[in-house]
C-alpha distance (Angstrom), angle and dihedral (degrees) to the residues before:
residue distance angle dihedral
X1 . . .
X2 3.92 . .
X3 3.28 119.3 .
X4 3.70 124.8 -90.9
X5 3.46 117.0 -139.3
X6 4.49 117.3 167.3
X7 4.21 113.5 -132.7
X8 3.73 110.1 -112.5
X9 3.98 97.9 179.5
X10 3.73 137.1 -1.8
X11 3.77 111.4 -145.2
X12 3.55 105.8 -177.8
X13 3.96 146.2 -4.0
X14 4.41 112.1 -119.4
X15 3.62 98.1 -144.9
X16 3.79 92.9 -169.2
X17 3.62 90.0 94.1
X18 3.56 125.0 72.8
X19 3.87 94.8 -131.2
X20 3.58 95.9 54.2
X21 4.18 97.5 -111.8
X22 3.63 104.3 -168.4
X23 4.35 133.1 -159.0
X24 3.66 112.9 -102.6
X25 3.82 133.2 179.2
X26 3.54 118.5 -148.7
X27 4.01 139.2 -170.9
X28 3.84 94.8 -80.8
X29 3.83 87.2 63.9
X30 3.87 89.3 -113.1
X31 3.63 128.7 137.9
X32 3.86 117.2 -127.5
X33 3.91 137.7 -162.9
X34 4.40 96.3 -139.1
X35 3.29 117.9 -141.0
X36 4.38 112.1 -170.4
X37 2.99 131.4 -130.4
X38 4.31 84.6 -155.6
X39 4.09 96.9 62.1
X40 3.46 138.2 76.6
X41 3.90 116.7 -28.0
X42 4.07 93.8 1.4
X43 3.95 125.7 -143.2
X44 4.23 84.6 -8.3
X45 3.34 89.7 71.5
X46 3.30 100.0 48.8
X47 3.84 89.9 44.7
X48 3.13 92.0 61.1
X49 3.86 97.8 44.4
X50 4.26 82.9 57.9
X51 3.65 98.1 53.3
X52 3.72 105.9 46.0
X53 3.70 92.8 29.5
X54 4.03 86.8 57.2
X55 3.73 102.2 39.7
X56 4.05 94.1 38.8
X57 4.43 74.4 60.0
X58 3.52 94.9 47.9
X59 4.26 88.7 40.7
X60 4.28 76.6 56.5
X61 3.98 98.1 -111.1
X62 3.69 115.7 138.9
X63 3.50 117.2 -94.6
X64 3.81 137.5 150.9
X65 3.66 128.0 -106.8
X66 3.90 116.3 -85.9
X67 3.43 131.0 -150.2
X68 3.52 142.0 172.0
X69 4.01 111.2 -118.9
X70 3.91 124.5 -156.6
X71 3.70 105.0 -136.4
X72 3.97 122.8 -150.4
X73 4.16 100.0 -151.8
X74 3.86 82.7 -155.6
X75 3.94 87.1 72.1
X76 4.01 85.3 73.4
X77 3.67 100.9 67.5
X78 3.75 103.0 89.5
X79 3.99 89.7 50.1
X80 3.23 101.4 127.7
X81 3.80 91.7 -168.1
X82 4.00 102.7 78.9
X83 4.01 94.5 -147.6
X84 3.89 92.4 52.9
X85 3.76 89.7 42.5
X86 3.80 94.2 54.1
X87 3.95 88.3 41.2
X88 3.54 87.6 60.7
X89 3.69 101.1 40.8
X90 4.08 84.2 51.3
X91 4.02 90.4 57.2
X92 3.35 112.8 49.0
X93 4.21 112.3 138.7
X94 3.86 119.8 42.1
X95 3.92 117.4 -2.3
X96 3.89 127.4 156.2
X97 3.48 131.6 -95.1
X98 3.77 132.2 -163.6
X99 3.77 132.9 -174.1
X100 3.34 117.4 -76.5
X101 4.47 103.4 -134.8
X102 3.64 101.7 -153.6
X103 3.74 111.6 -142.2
X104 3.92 94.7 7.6
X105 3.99 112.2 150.2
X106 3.67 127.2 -136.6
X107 3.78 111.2 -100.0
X108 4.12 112.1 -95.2
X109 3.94 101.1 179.5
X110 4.02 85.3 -159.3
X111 3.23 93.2 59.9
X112 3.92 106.3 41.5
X113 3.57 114.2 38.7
X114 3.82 121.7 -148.3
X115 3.66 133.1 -147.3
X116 4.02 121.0 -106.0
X117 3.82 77.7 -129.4
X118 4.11 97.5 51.9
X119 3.50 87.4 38.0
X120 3.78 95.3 53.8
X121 3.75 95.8 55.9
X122 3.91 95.2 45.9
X123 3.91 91.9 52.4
X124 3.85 96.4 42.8
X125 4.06 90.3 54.8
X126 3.99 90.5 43.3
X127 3.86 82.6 50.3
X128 3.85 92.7 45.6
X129 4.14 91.2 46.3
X130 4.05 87.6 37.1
X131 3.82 91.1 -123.8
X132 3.61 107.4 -166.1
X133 3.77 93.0 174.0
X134 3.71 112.1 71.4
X135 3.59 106.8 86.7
X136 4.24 137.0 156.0
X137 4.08 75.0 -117.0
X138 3.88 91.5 59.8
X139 4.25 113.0 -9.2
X140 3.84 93.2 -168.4
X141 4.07 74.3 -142.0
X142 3.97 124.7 128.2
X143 3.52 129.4 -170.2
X144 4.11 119.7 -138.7
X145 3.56 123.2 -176.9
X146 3.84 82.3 -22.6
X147 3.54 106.7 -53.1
X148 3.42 131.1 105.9
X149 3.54 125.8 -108.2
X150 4.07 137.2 -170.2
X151 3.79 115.8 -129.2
X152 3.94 130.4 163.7
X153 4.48 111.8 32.6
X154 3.74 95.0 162.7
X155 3.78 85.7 113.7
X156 3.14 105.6 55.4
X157 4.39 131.7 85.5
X158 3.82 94.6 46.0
X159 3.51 90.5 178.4
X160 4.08 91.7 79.9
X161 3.73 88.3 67.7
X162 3.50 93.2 69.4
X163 3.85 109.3 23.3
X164 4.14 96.5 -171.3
X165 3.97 90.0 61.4
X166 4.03 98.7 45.4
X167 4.07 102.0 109.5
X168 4.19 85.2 43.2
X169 4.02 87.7 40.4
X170 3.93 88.1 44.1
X171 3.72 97.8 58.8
X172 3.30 104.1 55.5
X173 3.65 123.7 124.8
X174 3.92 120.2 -115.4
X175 3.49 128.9 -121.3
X176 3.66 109.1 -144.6
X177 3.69 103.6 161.2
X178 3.85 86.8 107.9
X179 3.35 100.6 50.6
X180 3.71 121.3 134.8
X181 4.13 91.6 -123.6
X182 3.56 97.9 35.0
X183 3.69 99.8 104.4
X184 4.29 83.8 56.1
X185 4.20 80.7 76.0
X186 3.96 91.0 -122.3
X187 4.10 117.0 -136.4
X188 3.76 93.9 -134.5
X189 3.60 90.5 161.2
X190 3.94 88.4 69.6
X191 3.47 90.5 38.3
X192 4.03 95.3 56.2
X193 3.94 80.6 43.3
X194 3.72 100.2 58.7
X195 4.26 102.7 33.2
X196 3.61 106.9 23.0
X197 3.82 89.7 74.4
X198 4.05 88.8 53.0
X199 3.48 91.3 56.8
X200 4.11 95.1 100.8
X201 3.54 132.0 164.2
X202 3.99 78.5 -121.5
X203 3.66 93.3 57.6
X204 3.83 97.8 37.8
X205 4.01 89.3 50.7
X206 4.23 83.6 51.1
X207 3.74 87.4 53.2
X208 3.73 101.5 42.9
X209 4.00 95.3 42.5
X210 4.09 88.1 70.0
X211 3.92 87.4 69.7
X212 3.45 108.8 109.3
X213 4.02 108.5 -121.5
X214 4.00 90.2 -138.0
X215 3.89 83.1 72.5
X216 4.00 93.4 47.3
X217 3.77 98.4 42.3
X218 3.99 116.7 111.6
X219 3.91 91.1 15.4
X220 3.97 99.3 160.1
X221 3.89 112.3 -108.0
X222 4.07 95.6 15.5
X223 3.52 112.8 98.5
X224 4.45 90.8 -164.5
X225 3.66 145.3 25.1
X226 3.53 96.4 -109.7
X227 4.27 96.4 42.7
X228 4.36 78.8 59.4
X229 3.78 85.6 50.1
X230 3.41 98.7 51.0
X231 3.51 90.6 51.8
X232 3.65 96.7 57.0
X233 4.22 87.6 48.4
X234 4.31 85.4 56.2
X235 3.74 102.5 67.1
X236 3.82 86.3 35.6
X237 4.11 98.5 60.8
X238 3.87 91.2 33.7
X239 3.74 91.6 58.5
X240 3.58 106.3 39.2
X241 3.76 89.6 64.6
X242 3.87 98.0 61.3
X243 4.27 101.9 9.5
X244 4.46 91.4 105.3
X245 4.25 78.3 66.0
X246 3.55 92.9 58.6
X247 3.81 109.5 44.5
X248 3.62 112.0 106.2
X249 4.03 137.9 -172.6
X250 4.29 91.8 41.1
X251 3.70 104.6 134.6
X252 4.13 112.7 -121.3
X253 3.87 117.1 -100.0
X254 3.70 112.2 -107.8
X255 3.57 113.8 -97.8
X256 3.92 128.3 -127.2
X257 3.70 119.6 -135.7
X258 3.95 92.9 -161.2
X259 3.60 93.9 -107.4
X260 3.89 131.5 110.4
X261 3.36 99.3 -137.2
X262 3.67 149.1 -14.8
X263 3.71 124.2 -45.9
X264 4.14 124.2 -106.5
X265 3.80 113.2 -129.5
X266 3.83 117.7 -125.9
């Protein structure tokens, strides 16, 4: 399970995201990007932030730490910002954590080029988790000690917004022509290659077992935690197998003619 660490001050609301995350320090004198369970979408979001964030770690992208935080709604009260206070007042129990990277940049694609091999892996697991959110606009991407990391998932697996429609919801094609690494001409085929095959029921029932159950309970048309949880793992293994087929807008690799250079007329 993550680990669970309890919020001993919040220090400052990160208004670059458009649920208001905020910076927290908990008891294991770490420093945490919040993510509430009051804003936006709710628990979803943060759902969905725990199961790509854990199996895009265990697929070996970059991606900081998560952990769940126990939040004390009292902890709001000398806000002085009324829309963070009543965020925090709306969140108190079990909200998600992640690593804060001190000194980590925001993304800039002209400025730090990818690999069509890097580039391949990220856009095949945005295309397996339907990632809709990592644009050239905004790449939800940082770079620390330059590498690339993944940050932000909670758009992402549209389908568990409306349970009825997942297999239809789960087929669809991605559009990846805006995609913050498209332009690096991303290998997908080696990509599908190398992590579609570890996308097991095993590991997918490894990723979705570190959801906490007081963010599944009450789902309508689940009767348990771990029915909910096998539901998310479904869409998951079914579309790894065949997702490198549906990706559209990548530009096509350059092909070799088997020569070293150009030709001389005769």
């Amino acid at each position: 399970m993550l680990k669970e660490v309890t919020a001993t001050r919040y220090i400052t609301p990160l208004r670059e995201g458009g649920s208001l995350p905020g910076l927290v320090e908990a008891d294991d004198l770490g420093t945490y990007v919040l993510k509430f369970t009051g804003a936006g979408q709710g628990r979803k979001t943060l759902v969905a932030e725990v199961v790509c964030g854990e199996l895009a770690r265990r697929l070996g992208l970059r991606m900081p730490r998560l952990v769940t935080v126990e939040l004390d709604a009292v902890l709001g009260l000398g806000e002085p910002d009324q829309q963070v206070q009543e965020l925090l007042r709306s969140s108190g129990g079990t909200n998600l954590g992640m690593d804060f990277l001190s000194g980590a940049l925001g993304y800039d694609p002209l400025a730090f080029p990818v690999t069509p091999e890097e580039a391949g892996r990220i856009v095949w697991f945005d295309a397996l988790v339907n990632n809709v959110d990592r644009s050239w606009r905004n790449p939800n991407l940082l770079v620390h000690r330059g590498e690339l990391w993944l940050i932000d998932h909670g758009a992402t697996m549209i389908w568990h917004h409306n349970w009825p429609s997942v297999d239809a919801s789960a087929n669809r094609r991605y559009d990846a022509s805006d995609h913050a690494l498209a332009r690096f001409v991303p290998d997908i085929a080696a990509a599908a290659a190398d992590l579609a095959p570890r996308v097991t029921e095993e590991l997918l029932t490894e990723v979705t077992a570190e959801i906490p159950d007081v963010w599944l309970a009450g789902e309508p048309g689940f009767g348990t935690p771990d029915d909910l949880r096998r539901a998310y793992a479904r869409p998951l293994l079914a579309r790894a197998a065949a997702v490198h087929e549906r990706i559209d807008g990548i530009p096509a690799p350059a092909r070799t003619t088997g020569t070293t250079g150009p030709q001389e007329s005769k």
